[in-house]
C-alpha positions in Angstrom: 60.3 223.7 34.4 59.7 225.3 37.2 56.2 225.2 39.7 56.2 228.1 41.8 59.1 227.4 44.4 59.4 224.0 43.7 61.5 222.9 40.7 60.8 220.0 38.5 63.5 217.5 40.3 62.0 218.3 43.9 58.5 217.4 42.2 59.3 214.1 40.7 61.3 213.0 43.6 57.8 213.5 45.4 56.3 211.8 43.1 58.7 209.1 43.2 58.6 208.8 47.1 54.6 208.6 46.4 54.7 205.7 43.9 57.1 203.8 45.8 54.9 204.2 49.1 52.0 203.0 47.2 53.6 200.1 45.9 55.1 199.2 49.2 51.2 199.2 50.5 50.1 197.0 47.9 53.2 194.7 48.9 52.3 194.9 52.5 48.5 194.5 51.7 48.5 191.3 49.5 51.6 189.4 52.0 51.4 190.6 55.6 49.0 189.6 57.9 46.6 192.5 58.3 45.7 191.3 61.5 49.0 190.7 63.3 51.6 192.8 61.9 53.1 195.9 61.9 53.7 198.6 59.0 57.2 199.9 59.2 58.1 203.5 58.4 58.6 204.1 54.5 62.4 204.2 53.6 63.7 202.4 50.5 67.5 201.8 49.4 68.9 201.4 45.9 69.7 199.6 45.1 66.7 197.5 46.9 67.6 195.2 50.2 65.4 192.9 49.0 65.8 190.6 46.0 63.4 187.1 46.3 65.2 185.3 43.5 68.6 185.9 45.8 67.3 184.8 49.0 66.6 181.0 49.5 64.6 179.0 52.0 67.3 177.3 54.4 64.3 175.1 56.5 60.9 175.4 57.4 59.4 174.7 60.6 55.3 173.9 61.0 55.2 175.1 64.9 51.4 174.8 64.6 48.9 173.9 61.7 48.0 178.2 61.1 52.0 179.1 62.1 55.0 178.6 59.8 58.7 179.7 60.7 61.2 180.0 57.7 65.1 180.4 57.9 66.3 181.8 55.0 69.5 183.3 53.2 70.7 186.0 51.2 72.8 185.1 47.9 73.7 188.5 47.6 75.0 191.6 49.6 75.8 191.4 52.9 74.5 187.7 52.6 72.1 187.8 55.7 70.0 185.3 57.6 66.7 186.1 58.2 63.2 184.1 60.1 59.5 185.0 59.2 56.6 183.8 60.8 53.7 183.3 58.6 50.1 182.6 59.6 47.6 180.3 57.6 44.6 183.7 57.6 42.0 183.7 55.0 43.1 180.9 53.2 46.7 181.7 52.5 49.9 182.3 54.0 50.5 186.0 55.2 53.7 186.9 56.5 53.8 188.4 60.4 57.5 189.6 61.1 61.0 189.1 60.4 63.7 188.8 62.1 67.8 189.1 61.4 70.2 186.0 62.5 73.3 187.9 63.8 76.8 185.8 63.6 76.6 184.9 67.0 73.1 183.5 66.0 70.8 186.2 68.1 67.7 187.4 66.9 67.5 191.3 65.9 64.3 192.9 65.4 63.8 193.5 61.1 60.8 195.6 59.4 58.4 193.7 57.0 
């Protein structure tokens, strides 16, 4: 099937890239913090970077009684480190940025 110059693969793939960005903004909308961080540019692997059953809580540090840091660990992959801040807003816990633990133990700058 064919619509006008665009075929039917180019059309779902569109489609596709629109679900996905959706989905990613309901993500972002019900775990970030709205108020303190940042949206990154939509890209999206496969298969995903992300799985939450493969990535376990290492420690948790209360640095205030609204501000939460977590180290955590990929089970999977290439088996990385990572550390989120999370802020106590509206009643919950929102996540504000994340952060990759090199081997040397520096801090790299990660998208939400």
């Amino acid at each position: 099937i064919t619509y006008g110059d665009w075929s039917s693969d180019v059309c779902s793939s569109d489609l596709s890239e629109q679900i996905a960005m959706q989905e990613y903004e309901d993500i972002f909308q019900r775990f970030c913090s709205l108020k303190r961080s940042e949206r990154r540019d939509f890209y999206y692997t496969s298969p995903p970077d992300y799985d939450p059953i493969g990535e376990v809580i290492l420690d948790e540090e209360k640095e205030s009684p609204i501000w939460v840091k977590l180290h955590t660990q990929q089970n999977y992959g290439h088996r990385k480190r990572h550390i989120y801040w999370l802020v106590f807003e509206n009643d919950e816990w929102r996540i504000v940025e994340r952060r990759i633990v090199s081997v040397s133990g520096n801090w790299l700058n990660d998208s939400l």
